[in-house]
BAKE-364140 format. One line per field, with one value per residue (C-alpha): x, y, z; residue in one letter. Coordinates in nm, 4 decimals. Layout:
u: X_... $
v: Y_... $
w: Z_... $
residu: A_... $
//
This chain:
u: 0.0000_0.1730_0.2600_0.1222_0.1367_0.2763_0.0476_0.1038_-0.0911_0.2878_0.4250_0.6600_0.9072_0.8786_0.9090_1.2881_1.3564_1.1492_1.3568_1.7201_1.5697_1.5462_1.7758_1.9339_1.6601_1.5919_1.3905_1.0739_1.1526_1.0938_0.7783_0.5980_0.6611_0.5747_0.2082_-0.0606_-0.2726_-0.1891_0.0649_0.3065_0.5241_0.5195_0.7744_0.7137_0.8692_0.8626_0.5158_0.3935_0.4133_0.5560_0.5011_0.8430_0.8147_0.5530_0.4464_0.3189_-0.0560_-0.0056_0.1241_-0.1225_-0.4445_-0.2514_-0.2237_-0.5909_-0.6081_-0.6629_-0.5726_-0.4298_-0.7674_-0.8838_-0.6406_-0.7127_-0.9001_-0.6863_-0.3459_-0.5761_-0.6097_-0.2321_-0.1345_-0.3575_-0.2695_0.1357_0.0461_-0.1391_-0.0812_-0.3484_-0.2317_-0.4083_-0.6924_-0.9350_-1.1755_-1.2691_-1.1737_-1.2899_-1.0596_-1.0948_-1.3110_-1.5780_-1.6563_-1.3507_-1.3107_-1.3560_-1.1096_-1.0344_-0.7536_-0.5653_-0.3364_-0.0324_0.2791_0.5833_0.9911_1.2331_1.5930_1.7917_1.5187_1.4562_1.1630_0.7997_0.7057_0.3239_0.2122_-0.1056_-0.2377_-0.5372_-0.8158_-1.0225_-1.4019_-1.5520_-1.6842_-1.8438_-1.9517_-2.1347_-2.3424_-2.4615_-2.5958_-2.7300_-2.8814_-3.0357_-3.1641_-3.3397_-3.4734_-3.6144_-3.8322_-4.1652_-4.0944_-4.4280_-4.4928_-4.1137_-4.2555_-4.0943_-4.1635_-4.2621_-3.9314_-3.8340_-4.1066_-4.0441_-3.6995_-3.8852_-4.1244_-3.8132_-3.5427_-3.8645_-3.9569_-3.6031_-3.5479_-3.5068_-3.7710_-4.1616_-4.1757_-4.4654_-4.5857_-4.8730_-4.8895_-5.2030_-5.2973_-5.4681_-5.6178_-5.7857_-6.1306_-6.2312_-5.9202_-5.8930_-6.2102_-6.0805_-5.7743_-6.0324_-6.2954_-6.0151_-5.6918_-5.3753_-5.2263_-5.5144_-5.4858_-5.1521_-5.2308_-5.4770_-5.2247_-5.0099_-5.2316_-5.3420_-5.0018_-4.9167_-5.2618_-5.1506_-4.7955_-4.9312_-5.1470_-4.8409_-4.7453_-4.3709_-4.2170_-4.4774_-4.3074_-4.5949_-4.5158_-4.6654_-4.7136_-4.8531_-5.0906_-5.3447_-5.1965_-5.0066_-4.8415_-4.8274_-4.5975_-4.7697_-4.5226_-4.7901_-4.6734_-5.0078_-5.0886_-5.2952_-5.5797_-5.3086_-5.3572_-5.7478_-5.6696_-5.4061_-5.7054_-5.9654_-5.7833_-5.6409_-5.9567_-6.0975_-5.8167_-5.8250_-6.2171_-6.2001_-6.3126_-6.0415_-6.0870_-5.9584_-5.9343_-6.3034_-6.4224_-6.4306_-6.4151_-6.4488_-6.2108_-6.2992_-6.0700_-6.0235_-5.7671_-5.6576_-5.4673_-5.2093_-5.0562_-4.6918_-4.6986_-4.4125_-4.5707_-4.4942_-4.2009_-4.1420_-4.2058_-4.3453_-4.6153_-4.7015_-4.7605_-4.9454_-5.1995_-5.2284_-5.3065_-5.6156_-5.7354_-5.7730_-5.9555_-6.1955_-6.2164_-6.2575_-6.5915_-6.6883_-6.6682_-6.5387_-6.1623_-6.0851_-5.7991_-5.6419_-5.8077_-5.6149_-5.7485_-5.8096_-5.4070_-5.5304_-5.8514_-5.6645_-5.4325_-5.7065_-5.8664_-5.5224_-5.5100_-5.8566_-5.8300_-5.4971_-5.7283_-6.0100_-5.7965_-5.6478_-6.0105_-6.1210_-5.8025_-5.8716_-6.2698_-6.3401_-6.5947_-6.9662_-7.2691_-7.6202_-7.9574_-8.2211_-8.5902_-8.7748_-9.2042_-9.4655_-9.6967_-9.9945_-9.9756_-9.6663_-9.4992_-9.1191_-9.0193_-8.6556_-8.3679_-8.1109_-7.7434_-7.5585_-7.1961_-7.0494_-6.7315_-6.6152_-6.2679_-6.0606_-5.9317_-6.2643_-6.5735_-6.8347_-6.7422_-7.0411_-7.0887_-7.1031_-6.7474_-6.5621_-6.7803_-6.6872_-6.3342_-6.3688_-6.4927_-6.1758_-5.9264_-6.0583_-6.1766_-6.4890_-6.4494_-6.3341_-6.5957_-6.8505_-6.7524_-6.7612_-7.0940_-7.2721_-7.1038_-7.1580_-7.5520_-7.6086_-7.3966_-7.6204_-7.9606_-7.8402_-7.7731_-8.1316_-8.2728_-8.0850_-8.1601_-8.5070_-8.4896_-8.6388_-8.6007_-8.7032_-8.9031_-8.7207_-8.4385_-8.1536_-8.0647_-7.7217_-7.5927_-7.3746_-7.1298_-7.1100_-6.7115_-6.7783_-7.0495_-6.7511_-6.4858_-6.5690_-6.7638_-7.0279_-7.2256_-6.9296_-6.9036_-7.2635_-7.2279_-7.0111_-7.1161_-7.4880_-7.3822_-7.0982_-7.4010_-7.6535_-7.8999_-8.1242_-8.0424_-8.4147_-8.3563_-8.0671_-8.1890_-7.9096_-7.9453_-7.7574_-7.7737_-7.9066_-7.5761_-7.4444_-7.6913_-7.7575_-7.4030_-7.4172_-7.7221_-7.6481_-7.3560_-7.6022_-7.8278_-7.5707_-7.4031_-7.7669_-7.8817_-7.6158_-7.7221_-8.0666_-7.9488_-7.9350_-8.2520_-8.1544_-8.3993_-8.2325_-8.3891_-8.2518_-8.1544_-8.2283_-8.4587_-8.6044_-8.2728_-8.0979_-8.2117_-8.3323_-8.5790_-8.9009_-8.7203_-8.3831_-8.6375_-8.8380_-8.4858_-8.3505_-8.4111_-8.5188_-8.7197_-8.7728_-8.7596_-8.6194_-8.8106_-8.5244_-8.5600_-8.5673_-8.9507_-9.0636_-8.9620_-9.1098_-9.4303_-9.6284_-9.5183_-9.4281_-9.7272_-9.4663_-9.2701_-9.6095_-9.6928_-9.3316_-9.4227_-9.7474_-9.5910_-9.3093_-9.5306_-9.8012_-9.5226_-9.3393_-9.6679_-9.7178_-9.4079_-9.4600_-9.2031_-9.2674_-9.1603_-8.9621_-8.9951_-8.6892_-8.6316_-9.0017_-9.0291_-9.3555_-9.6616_-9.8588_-9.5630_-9.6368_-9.9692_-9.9881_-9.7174_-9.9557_-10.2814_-10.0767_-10.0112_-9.6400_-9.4940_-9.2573_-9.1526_-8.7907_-8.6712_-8.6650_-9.0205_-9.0153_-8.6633_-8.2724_-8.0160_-7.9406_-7.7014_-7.7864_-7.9147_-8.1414_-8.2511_-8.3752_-8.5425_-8.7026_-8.8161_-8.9618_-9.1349_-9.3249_-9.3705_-9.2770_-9.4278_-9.3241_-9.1067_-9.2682 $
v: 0.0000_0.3445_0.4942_0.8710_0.9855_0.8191_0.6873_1.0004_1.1603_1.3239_1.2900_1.0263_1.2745_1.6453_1.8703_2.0060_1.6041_1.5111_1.8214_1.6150_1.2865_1.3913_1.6419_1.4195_1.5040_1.8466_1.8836_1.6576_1.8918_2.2046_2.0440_1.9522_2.2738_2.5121_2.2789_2.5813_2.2202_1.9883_1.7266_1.4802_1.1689_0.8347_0.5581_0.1826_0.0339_-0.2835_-0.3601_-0.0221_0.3009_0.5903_0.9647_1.1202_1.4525_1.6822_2.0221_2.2727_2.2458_1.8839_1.8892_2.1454_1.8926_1.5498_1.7900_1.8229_1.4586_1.3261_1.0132_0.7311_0.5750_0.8914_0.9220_0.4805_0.5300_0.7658_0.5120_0.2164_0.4079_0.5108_0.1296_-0.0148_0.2211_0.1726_-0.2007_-0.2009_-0.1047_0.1355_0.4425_0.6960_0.6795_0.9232_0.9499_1.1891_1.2085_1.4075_1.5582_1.4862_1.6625_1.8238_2.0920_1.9302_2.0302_1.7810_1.6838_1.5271_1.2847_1.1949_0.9141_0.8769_0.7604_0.9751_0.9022_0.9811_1.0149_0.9298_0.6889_0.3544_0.2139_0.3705_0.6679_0.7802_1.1190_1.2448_1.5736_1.7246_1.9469_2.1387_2.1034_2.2452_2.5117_2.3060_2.0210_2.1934_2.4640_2.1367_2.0306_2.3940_2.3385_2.0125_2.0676_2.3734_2.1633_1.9260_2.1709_2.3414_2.7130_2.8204_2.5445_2.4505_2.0852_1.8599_1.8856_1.5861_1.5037_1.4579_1.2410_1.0246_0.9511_0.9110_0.6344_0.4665_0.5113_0.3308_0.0665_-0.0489_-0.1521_-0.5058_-0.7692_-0.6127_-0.2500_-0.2054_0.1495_0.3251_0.5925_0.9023_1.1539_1.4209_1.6802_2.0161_2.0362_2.3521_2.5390_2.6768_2.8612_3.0341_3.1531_3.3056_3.4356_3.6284_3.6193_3.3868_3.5561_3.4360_3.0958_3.0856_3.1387_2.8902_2.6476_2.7364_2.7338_2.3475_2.2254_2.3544_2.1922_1.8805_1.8823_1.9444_1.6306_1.3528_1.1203_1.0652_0.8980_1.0026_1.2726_1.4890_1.6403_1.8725_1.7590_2.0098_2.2892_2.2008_1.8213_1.7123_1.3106_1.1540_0.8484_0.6169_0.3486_0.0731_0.0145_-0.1336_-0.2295_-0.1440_0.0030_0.2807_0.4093_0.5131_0.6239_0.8795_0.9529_1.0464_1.2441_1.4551_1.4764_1.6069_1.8298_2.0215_2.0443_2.3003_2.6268_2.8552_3.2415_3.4501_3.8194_3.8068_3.5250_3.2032_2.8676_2.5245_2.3152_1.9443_1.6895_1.3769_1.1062_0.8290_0.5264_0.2604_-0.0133_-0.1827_-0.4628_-0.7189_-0.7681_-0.4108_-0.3783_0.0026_0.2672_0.4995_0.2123_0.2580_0.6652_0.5773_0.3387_0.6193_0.8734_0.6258_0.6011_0.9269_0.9368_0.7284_0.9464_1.2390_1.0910_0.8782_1.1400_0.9130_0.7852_0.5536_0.2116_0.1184_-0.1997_-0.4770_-0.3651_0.0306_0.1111_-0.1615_0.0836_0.3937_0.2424_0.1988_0.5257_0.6584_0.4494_0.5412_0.9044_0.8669_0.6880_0.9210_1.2070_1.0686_1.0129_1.3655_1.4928_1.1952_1.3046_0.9643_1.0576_1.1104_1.1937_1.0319_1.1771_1.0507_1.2048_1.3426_1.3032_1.5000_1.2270_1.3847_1.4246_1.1999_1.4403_1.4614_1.8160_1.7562_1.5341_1.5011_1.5017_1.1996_1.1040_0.7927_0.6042_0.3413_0.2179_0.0502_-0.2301_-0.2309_-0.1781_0.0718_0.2386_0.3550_0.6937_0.5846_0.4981_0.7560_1.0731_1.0522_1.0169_1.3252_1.4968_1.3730_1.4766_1.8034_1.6407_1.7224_2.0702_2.0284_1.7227_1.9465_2.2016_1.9060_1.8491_2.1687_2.2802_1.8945_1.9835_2.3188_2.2322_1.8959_2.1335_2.3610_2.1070_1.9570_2.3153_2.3177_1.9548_2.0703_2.3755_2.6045_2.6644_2.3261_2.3840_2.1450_2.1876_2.0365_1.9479_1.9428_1.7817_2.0448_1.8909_2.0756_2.0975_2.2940_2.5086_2.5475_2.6272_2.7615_2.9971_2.7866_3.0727_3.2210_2.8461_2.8972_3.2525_3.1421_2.8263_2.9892_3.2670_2.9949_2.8245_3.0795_2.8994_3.0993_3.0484_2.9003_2.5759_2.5052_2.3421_2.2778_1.9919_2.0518_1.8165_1.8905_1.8481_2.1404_2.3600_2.3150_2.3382_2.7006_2.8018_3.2040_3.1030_2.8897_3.1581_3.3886_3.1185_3.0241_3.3837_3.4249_3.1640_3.2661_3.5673_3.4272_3.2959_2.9141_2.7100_2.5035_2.1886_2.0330_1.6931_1.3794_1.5703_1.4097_1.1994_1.5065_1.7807_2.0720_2.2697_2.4935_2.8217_2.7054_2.6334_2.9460_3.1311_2.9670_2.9999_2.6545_2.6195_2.2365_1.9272_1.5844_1.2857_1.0883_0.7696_0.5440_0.6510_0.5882_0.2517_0.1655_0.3719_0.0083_-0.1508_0.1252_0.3488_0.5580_0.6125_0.7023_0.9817_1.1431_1.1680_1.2691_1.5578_1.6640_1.7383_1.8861_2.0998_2.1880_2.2834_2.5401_2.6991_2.7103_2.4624_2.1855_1.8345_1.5617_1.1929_0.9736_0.5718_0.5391_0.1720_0.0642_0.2053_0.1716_0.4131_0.6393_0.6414_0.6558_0.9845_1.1597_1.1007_1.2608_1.5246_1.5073_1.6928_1.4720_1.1439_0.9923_0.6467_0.3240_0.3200_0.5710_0.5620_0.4695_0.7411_0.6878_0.8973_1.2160_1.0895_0.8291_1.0852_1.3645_1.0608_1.0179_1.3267_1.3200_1.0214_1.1039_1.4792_1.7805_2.0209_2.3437_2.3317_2.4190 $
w: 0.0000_-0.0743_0.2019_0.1495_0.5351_0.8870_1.1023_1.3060_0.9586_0.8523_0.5098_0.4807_0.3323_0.4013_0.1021_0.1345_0.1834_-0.1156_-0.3123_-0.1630_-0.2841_-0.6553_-0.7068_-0.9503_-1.2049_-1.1102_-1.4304_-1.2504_-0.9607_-1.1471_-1.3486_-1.0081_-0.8202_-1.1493_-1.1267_-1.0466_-0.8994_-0.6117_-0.7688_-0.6492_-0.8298_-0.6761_-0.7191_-0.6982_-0.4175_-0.2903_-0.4570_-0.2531_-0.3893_-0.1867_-0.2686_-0.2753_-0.4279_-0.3938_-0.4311_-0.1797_-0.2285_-0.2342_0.0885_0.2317_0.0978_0.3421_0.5800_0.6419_0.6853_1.0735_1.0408_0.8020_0.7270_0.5791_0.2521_0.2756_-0.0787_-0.2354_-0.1386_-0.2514_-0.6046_-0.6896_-0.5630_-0.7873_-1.1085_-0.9980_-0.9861_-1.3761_-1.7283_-1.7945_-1.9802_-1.6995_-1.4415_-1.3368_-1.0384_-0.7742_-0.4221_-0.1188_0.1202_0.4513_0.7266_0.7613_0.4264_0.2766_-0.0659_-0.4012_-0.6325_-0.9651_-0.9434_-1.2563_-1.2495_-1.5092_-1.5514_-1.6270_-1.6883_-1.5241_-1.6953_-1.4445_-1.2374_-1.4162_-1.2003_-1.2565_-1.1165_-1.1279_-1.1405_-0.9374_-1.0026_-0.8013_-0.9395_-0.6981_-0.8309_-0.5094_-0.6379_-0.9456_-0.7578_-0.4894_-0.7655_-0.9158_-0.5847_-0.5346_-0.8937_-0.8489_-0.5328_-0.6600_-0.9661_-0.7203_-0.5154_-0.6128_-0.6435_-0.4686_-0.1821_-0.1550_-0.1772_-0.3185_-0.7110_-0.9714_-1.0874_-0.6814_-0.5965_-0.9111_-0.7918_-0.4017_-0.5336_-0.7226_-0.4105_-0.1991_-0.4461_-0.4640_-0.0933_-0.0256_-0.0081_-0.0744_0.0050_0.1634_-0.0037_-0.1804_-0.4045_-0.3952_-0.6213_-0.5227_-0.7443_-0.6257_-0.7884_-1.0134_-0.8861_-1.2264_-1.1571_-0.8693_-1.0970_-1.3314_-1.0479_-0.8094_-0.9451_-1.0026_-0.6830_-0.4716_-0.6891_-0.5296_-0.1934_-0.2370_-0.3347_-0.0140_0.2060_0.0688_0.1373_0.4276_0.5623_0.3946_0.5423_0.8753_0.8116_0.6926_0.8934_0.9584_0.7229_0.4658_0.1457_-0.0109_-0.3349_-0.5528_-0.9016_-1.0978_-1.1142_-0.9147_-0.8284_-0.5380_-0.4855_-0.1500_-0.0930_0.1603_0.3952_0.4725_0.8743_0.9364_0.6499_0.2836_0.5507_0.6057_0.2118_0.3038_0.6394_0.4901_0.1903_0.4368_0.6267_0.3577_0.2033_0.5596_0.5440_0.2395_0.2932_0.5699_0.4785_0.3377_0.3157_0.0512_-0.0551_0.1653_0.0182_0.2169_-0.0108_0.0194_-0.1823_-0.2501_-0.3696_-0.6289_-0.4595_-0.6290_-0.5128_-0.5935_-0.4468_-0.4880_-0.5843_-0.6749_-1.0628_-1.0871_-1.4084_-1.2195_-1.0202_-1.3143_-1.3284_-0.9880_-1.0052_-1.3491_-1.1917_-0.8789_-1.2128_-1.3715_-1.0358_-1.0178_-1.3331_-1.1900_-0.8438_-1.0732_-1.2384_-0.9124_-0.6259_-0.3976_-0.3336_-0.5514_-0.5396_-0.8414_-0.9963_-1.2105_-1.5623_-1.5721_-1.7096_-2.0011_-2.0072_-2.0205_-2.2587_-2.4849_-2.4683_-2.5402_-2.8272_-2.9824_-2.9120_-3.1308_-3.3644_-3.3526_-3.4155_-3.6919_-3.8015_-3.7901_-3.9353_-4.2641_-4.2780_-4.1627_-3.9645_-4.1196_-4.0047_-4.0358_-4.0316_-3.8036_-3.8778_-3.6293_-3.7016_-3.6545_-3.4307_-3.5143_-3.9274_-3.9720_-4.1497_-4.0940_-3.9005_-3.9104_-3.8829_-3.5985_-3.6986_-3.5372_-3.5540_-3.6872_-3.7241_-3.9174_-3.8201_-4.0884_-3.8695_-3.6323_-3.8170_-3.6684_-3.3454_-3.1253_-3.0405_-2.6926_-2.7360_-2.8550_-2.7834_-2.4290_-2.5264_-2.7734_-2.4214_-2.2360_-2.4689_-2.6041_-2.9824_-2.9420_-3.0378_-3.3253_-3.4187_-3.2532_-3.5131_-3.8097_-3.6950_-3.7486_-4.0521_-4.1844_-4.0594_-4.2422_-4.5549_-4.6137_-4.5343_-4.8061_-5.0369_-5.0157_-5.0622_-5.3694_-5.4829_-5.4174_-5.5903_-5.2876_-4.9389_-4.7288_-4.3828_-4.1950_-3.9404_-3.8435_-3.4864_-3.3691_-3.0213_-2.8349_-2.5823_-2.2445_-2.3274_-2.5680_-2.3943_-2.1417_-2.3363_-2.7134_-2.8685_-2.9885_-3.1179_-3.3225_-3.4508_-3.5325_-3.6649_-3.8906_-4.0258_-4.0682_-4.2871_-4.5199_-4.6158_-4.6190_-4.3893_-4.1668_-3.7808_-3.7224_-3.8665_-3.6657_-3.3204_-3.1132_-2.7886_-2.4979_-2.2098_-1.8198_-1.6810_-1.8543_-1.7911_-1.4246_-1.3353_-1.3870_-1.4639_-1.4771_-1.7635_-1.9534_-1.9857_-2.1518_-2.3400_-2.4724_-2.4808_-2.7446_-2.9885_-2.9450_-3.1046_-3.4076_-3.4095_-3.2779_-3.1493_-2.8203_-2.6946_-2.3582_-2.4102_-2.1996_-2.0278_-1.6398_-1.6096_-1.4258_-1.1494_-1.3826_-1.1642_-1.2486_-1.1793_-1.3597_-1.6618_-1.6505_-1.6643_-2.0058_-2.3369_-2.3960_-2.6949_-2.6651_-2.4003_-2.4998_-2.3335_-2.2563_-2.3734_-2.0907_-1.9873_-2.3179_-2.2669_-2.0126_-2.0037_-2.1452_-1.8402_-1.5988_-1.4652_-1.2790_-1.6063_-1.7648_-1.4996_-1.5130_-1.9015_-1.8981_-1.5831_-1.8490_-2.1496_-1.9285_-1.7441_-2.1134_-2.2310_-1.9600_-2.0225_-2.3464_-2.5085_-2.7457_-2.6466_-2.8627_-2.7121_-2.7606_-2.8393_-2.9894_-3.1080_-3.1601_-3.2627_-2.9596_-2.8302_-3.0467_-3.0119_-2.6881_-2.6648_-2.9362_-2.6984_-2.3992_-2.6384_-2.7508_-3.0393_-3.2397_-3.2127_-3.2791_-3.2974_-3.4826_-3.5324_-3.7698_-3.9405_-3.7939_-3.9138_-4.2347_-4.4826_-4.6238_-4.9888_-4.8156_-4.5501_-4.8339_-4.9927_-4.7014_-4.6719_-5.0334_-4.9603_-4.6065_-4.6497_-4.4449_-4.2141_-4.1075_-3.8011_-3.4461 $
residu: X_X_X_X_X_X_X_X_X_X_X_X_X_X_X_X_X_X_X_X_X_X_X_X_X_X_X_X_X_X_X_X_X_X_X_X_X_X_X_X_X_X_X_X_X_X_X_X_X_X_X_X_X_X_X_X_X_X_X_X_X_X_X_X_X_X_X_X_X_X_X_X_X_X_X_X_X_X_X_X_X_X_X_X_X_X_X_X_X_X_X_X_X_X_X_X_X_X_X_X_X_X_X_X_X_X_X_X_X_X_X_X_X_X_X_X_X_X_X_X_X_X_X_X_X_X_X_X_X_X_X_X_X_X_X_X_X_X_X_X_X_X_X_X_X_X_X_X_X_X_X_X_X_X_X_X_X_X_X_X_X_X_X_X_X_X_X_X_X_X_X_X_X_X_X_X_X_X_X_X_X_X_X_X_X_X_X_X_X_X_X_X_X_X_X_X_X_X_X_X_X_X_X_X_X_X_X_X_X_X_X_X_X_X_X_X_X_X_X_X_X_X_X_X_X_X_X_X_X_X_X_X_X_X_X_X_X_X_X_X_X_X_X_X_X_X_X_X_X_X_X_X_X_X_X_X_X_X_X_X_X_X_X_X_X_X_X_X_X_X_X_X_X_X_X_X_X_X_X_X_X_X_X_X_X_X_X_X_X_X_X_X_X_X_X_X_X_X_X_X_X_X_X_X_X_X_X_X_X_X_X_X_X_X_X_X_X_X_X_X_X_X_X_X_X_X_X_X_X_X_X_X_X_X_X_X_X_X_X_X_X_X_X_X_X_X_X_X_X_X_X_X_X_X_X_X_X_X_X_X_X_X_X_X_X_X_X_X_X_X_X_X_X_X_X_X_X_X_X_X_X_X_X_X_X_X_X_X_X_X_X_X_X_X_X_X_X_X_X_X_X_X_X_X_X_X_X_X_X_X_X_X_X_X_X_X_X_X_X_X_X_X_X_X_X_X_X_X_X_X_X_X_X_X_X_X_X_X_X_X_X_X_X_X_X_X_X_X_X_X_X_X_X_X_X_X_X_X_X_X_X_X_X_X_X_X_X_X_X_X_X_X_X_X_X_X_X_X_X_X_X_X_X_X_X_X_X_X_X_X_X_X_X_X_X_X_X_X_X_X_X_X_X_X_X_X_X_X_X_X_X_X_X_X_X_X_X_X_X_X_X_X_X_X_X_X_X_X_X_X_X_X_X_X_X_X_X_X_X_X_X_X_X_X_X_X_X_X_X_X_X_X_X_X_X_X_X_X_X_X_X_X_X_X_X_X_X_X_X_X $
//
């Protein structure tokens, strides 16, 4: 082993000896002491190597050691090198003590013209200053600038650290995500959107348990690794009370809110190929806590689910992008004359690989991934351009509409009535045969925004029917307030109304309410003509359904209309 320092932690030979014990090639001499870096020369001796020349700085880096042990690596290293054939080494070292400074070490070996046995030169670079701004760097890249959390990337390499301890890490993984923050953002301010998100984590780090690392994640999305020490009960138990947590009353510039939460959870588990797998399946069951309302476990199946909407929103994109998407007709009858008073405009998609797709399929992934604006779009200027081309097949203006299904994603985030604007006046079609169905759900959720949203495309003469109307909580007074032109019998109490007497009443209540407030009334899923019979004596408006016609393309739907007549739309 090369003797560096005594036990007594003293160089083995002092600098004016090392200068006596080579001043037979006082060239190597002048080369070490000229170095502006810590370097010394070693010779082989006895299988050891010992450090007989060396400069100052050299000198004043041993010097800091306290003891043999702690230069044990750096001995270890020149020995080894001395002991090989390898043109150079290179590694880093740490002096000594505490706040000792870094180094580079480079290993070579140099001749000597008057010393035949090898001698190995060690330089030193100081990378203190280096070393520790890339620790000041990380460590700032690794915290959330606003909570001083720990940020994504940090609780990624968390989750991997835990998941790679010996035997079965007992662990879970939640997601929590802060429901409509983005409306506070837009209602008071991004400054009171951060103080929002503050205050949240500082609740939440005041509710971890020890041994517990909360991150934040994004936006409005924090992570929360969970160590099991009782057991998987321990992932709900941290759930509910974070959820109980971030529910208390916060006030803000005045206002006090209430902020509810989505939490979704994951456990490890040994088939797991990683730790990214285990966050993933804490991000689907969020998904699912999202659309549930309650806190929701990761079940074996939903990534394969999520993988697949991925997949066909890829797909369906694609699809819009190609025009593969059409759109039938479906007519909607007059139940008293039998006349047709318009058709309803209804998505379809015909895979190459997979044959039809139902709407129920990949409209709610349209929702999801924001496609439905632009296939809501498709669909009304798809609608007006195929009215305007029966007008001119029939060589004069048609008095039958078109209705259009308007998503409440779009309601919530485009312009539907510039969509409208626009697409009325490129085909030259007046706004009155363009009904446009919007659901309950979208309309109840904020009432006061629905009526502006709706007051706008009654500006240009729409007519707006609510959609699926009695499956939802639509009230009197929310009614009376809107411009709804129309109700929707939702299907499901047609259905049943042979059967049903309850189903019956709640139809006879909605046409009877509707016809107070002065709306007409469109029953859904008609299949029979006792149905329809039966809706026309409890005086409803038009009929839909297979009873009278499935959606079928435009040419077959303006022969239909040829065939079975027209009335003027209500």
């Amino acid at each position: 082993m090369s003797r560096i320092v005594r036990e007594s932690a003293t160089p083995v030979v002092s600098p004016s000896d090392a200068r006596l014990a080579v001043s037979r090639d006082p060239h190597l001499q002048a080369y070490i002491e000229a170095l502006p870096i810590a370097a010394a020369v070693a010779s082989m001796e006895r299988q050891t190597s010992r450090v007989f020349v060396g400069n100052q700085a050299f000198w004043n880096v041993l010097r800091n050691a306290a003891s043999p042990d702690d230069l044990r690596g750096l001995r270890e290293a020149v020995d080894r090198f001395a002991a090989g054939n390898a043109p150079s080494e290179q590694f880093n070292w740490r002096e000594p003590g505490l706040g000792g400074r870094h180094f580079q070490v480079h290993l070579a070996p140099i001749a000597s013209r008057l010393d035949p046995g090898p001698l190995t030169l060690l330089t030193m670079i100081d990378c203190t200053t280096a070393i520790e701004t890339e620790r000041s760097l990380r460590s700032e890249m690794l915290l959330d600038s606003l909570t001083g959390l720990p940020n994504r990337v940090a609780f990624e390499e968390a989750v991997e650290g835990a998941a790679a301890e010996d035997g079965d890490p007992a662990l879970a993984v939640l997601i929590v995500n802060l429901k409509r923050f983005s409306r506070v953002n837009e209602s008071i301010g991004s400054l009171a959107g951060d103080e929002l998100i503050i205050t949240v984590a500082r609740r939440m780090v005041g509710a971890m348990r020890e041994g517990d690392l909360l991150a934040r994640l994004g936006a409005d999305e924090f992570g929360v690794l969970v160590r099991l020490i009782e057991g998987p009960g321990d992932t709900l138990h941290v759930a509910r009370r974070l959820q109980s947590t971030i529910g208390t009353p916060i006030r803000l510039a005045q206002i006090e809110l209430r902020i509810e939460c989505a939490i979704g959870c994951a456990l490890w588990h040994e088939s797991l190929a990683s730790s990214d797998e285990l966050i993933r399946h804490g991000q689907v069951a969020l998904k699912q806590a999202k659309k549930s309302g309650r806190i929701e476990i990761y079940q074996p199946g939903e990534l394969a689910h999520a993988r697949r909407g991925l997949r066909m929103e890829t797909e369906l994109r694609q699809a819009i992008d190609n025009g593969e998407i059409r759109f039938d007709f479906q007519p909607l009858v007059e139940l008293r004359s039998g006349r047709v008073a318009g058709f309803e405009a209804l998505a379809r998609w015909s895979h190459p690989e997979r044959g039809a797709i139902q709407p129920a399929d990949f409209i709610p992934v349209a929702e999801e991934s924001g496609l439905i604006l632009p296939l809501g779009q498709l669909a009304i200027d798809t609608a007006l351009r195929t009215l305007a081309d029966w007008d001119r097949q029939a060589g004069s203006t048609l008095p039958v509409y078109i209705s259009v299904n308007v998503s409440p994603v779009q309601l919530a985030r485009e312009s539907v009535a510039t969509v409208v604007s626009d697409a009325l006046a490129r085909h030259g079609i007046d706004g009155s045969r363009l009904t446009l169905e919007v659901t309950e759900s979208s309309i109840i959720a904020d009432p006061d925004r629905a009526a502006r949203l709706l007051g706008e495309l009654k500006a240009h003469s729409c007519r707006i029917a609510m959609d699926d109307f009695g499956t939802g909580y639509s009230s009197l007074a929310s009614l009376q307030k809107l411009p709804i032109d129309v109700l929707k019998i939702d299907r499901q109490f047609v259905a049943a109304m042979h059967d049903d007497r309850d189903s019956t009443a709640i139809v006879r209540a909605i046409l009877a309410m509707a016809s107070a407030l002065g709306m007409k009334t469109i029953a859904e899923g008609i299949e029979d003509q006792s149905a329809a019979n039966l809706l026309d004596v409890l005086g409803c408006d038009i009929g839909q359904g297979f009873w009278f016609a499935r959606a079928i393309q435009a040419d077959a739907a303006f022969a239909f209309l040829q065939q079975h007549g027209f009335k003027r739309a209500a």
